[in-house]
C-alpha positions in Angstrom: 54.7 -26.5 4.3 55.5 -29.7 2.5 57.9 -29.4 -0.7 56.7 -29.7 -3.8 59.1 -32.4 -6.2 60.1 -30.9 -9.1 59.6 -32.9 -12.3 63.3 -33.6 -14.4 61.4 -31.4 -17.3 60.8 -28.5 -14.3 64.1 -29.0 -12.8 66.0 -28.5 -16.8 63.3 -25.4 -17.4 64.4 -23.6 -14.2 68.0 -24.4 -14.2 69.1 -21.1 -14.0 67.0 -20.3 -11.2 68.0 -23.2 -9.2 72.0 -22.5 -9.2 71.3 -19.2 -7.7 72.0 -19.7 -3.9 69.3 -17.1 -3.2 66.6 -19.3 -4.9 67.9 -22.8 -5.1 65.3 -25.9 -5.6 63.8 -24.3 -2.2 63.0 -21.2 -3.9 61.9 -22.8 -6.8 59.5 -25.2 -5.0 57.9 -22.1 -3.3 57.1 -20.9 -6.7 55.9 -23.9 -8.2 53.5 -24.1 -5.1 52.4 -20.3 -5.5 48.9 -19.0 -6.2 49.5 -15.1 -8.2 46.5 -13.3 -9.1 46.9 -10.3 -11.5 44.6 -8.4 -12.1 44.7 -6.1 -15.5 46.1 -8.8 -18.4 46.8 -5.2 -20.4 50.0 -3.2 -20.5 51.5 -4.1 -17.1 49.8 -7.2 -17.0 51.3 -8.3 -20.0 54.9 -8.7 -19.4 54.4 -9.7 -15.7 52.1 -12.8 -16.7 54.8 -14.1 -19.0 57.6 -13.6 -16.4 55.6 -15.1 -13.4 54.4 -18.1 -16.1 58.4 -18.5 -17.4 59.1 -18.5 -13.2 57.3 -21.4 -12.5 54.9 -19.7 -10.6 52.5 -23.0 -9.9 48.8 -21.1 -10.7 48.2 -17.8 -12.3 44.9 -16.3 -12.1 44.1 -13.4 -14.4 41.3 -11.0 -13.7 40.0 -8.9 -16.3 36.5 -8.5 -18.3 38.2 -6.7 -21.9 38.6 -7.7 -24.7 41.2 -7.4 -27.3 41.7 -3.9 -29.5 43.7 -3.0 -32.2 45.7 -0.1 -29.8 46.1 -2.4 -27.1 49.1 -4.4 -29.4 51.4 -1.9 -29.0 51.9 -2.6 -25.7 50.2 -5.5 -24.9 52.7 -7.7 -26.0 50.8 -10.8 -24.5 48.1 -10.7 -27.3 48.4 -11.1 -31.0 47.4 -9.5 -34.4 44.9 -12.7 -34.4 43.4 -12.0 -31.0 41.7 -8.9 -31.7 38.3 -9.2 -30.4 38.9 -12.0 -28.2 38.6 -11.9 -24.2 41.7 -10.8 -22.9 41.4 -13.5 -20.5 41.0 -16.2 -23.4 44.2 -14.9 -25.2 45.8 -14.9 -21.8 45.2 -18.4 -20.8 46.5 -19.6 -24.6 50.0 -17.8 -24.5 50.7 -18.7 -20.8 49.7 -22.7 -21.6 52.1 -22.2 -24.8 54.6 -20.9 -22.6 54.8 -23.3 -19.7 52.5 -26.0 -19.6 53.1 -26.7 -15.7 51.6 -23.6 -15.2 47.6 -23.5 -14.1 45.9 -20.9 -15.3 42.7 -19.7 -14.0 40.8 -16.7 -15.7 38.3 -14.6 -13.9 36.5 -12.3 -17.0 34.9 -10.4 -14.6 35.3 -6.7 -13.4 36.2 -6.8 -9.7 34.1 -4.8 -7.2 33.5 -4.7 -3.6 31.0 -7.9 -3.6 33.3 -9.9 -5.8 37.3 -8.7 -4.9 37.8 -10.1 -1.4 36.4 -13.7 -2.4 38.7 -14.0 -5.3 42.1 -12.3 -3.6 40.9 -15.2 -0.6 42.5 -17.9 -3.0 45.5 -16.6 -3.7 48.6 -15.6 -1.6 49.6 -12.7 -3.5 48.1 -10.3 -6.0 49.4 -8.2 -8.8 47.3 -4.9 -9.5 48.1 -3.8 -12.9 44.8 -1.8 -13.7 44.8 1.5 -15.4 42.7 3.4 -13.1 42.6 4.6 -9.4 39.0 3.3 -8.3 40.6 -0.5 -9.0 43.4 0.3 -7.3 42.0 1.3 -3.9 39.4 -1.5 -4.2 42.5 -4.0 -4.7 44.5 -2.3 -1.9 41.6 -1.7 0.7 40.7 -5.7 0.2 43.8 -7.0 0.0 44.7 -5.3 3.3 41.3 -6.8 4.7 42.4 -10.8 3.6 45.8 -10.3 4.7 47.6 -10.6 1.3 50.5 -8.8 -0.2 49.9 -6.7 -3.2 52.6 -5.6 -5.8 51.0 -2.6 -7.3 52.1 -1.0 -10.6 51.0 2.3 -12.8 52.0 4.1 -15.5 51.3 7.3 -17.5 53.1 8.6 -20.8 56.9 7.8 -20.0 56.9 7.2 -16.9 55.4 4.7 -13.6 55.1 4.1 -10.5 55.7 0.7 -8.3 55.3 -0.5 -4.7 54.5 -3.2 -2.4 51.6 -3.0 0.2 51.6 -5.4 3.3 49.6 -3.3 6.1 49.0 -5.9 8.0 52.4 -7.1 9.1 55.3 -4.9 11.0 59.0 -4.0 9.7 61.8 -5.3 11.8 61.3 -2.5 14.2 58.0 -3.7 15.2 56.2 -0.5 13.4 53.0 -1.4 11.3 53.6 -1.2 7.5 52.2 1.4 5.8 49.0 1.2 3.6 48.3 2.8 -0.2 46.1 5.1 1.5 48.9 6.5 3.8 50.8 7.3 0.8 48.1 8.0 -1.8 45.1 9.4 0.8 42.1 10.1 -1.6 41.9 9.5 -5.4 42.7 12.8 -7.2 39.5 14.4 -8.9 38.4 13.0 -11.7 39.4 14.0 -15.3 43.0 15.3 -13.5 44.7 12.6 -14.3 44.6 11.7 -18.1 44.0 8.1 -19.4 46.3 6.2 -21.6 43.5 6.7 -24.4 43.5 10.4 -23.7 47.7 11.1 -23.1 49.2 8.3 -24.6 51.8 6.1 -23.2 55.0 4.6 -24.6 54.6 1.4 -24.5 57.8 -0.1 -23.5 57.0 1.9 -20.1 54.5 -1.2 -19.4 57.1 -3.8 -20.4 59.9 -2.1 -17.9 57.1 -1.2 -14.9 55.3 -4.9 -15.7 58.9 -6.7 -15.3 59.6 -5.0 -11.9 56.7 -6.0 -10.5 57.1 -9.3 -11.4 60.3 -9.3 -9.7 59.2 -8.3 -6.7 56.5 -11.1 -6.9 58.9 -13.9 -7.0 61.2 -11.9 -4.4 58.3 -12.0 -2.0 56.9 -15.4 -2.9 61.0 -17.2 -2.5 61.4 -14.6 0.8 65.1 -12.4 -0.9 66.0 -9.5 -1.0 64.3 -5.8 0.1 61.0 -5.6 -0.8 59.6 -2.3 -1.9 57.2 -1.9 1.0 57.2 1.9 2.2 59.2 2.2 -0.7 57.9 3.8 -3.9 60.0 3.6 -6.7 59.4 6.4 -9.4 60.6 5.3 -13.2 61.2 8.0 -15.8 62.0 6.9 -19.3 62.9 9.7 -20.7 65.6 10.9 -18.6 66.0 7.0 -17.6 66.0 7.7 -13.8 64.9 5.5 -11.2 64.4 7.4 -7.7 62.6 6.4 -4.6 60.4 7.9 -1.9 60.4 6.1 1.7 57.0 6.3 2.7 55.3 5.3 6.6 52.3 4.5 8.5 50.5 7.6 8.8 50.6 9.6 12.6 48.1 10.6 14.3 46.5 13.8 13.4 46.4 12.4 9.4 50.1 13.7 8.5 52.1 11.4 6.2 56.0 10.5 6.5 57.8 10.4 4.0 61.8 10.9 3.1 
C-alpha cells in the first residue's frame, strides 16, 4: 500500500505518536489512511470517537439513528448541554471537525439491520460496536465475520464492562481458526434478563474507561502492535477496580466452548 505524506501541521499534531518506535511515521500513516466505523456515538461511542479522531484516524464513520437526551450527558461526553435534541450523528460530526480537522467524518443516521449492515461495514476496514443491546451486537458480529473485517466490540452494565476483538476469519499463529462472538456468547440471553442502562443505571465513567480501551485496541490493530484481544475477553469491574480475562476458542465439535 502506498504511504500516505503527512502534512508539517499532521506531523506537529501526532508528535508524540511518531517518536514511539512501535508507531513511528509508519504507524502513523496507517492511521491517517484508515477507514473506522463505529457504530453507537452514545456512552462507549463517545470517548472512542474522540480518541480515534485525536489519533489521526484518516475517516470516521458513525452509525447511529438517536438523538440527543438530557440523560445521555452524563456519559456521553461527546455531546453538549446545547445538543439536546439534535441527531447524535449531527453533534458527532461537529465535535470530531472541532477536534481534528484532517479527520473525514461520515455519518450514517440510520439503524443498522441485516439489509443495510454488510454494505456499510464493506467500506470500512475495521468496526467499533458500541451499541447497548445484544440484537446489534450479533448483527454487527455475524456481518462483520461475513465481509472479513475485524470488530472491537465493547459493553457495559452498572459498574462494570466487557471488551474483545473478533477476527473469525483469520488463524492464530498456530494455524487454529479464531474464534467467533457466537463461540463465546452462543445465543442472546432471554429478553428482559439483562437490564438496560435506562432500567439499572450505569456509572458513567464505566463508558469513558470501556470506550478508551477499545479505542486502543483499534489503533493497535490498524498500526499491527501489540496482543490483540482476540479470544481474549477482558472483564472490567469498577468497583473493586479489577481487570481479569477469560481466553476463549473456536468452538469443537459437538457445540462445547473452550475457555481458560
Amino acid at each position: 500500500m502506498s504511504a500516505t505524506p503527512l502534512t508539517p501541521d499532521e506531523i506537529g499534531r501526532y508528535a508524540r505518536h511518531i517518536i514511539l518506535p512501535e508507531v513511528g511515521g509508519g504507524g502513523q500513516q496507517a492511521l491517517k489512511r484508515a477507514r473506522v466505523l463505529v457504530v453507537g456515538a452514545g456512552g462507549i461511542g463517545s470517548p472512542a470517537i474522540l480518541y480515534l479522531a485525536a489519533a489521526g484516524i484518516g475517516t470516521i464513520g458513525v452509525a447511529d439513528d438517536d438523538t440527543v437526551s438530557l440523560s445521555n450527558l452524563q456519559r456521553q461526553v461527546l455531546h453538549a448541554t446545547r445538543d439536546i435534541g439534535r441527531p447524535k450523528v449531527e453533534s458527532a460530526g461537529e465535535t470530531v471537525a472541532d477536534l481534528n480537522p484532517h479527520v473525514r467524518f461520515e455519518p450514517h443516521p440510520v439503524r443498522l439491520t441485516a439489509d443495510n449492515a454488510a454494505g456499510i461495514i464493506e467500506a470500512y476496514d475495521l468496526v467499533l460496536d458500541g451499541s447497548d443491546n445484544f440484537a446489534t451486537r450479533y448483527l454487527m458480529a455475524d456481518a462483520c465475520a461475513a465481509v472479513r473485517r475485524p470488530l472491537v466490540l465493547a459493553a457495559v452494565n452498572r459498574f462494570a464492562g466487557q471488551l474483545t476483538v473478533l477476527a473469525p476469519y483469520e488463524s492464530d499463529e498456530a494455524g487454529r481458526a479464531n474464534p467467533s462472538y457466537r463461540d463465546l456468547f452462543p445465543e442472546a440471553p432471554p429478553a428482559g434478563l439483562v437490564a438496560s442502562c435506562a432500567e439499572a443505571g450505569i456509572l458513567g465513567v464505566v463508558t469513558g474507561i470501556l470506550g478508551t480501551l477499545a479505542a486502543a485496541e483499534a489503533v493497535k490493530r490498524i498500526c499491527g502492535i501489540g496482543d490483540p484481544l482476540i479470544g481474549r475477553l477482558l472483564m472490567v469491574d469498577a468497583l473493586t477496580m479489577r481487570f481479569e480475562e477469560i481466553r476463549y476458542r473456536r468452538r469443537r465439535s459437538g457445540g462445547v466452548a473452550s475457555a481458560g
